[in-house]
C-alpha positions, 0 to 999 in steps of 0.5 A: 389348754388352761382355761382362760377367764372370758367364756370362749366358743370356737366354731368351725367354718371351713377348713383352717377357719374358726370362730372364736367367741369370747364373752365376758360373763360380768354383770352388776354384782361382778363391777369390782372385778378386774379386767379380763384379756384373752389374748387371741393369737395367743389362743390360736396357736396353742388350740392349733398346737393342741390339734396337731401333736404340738406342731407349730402353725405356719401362718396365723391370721386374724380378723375382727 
């Protein structure tokens, strides 16, 4: 997977359950930088086609 911008942690939690963390790592000296977006279904289905031989997920659900 590219890498994206944001640092990103998954975790697992059950079975077809993750967590995924993102962290802008900005601070004072980084204040005229851009905007960084994490596109998270985006995100999910291809960490899900990367762990299944490139099969599609049939379902994507996501919560905040």
């Amino acid at each position: 997977m590219p890498p994206v911008g944001p640092l990103v942690r998954v975790f697992p939690l059950e079975r077809n359950e993750l967590l995924i963390r993102a962290a802008n790592l900005g601070d004072q000296f980084d204040r005229a930088a851009a905007p960084q977006q994490l596109d998270v279904r985006d995100y999910a289905i291809k960490l899900y086609e990367q762990a299944n031989n490139g099969a599609q997920p049939k379902d994507v659900k996501i919560e905040e």
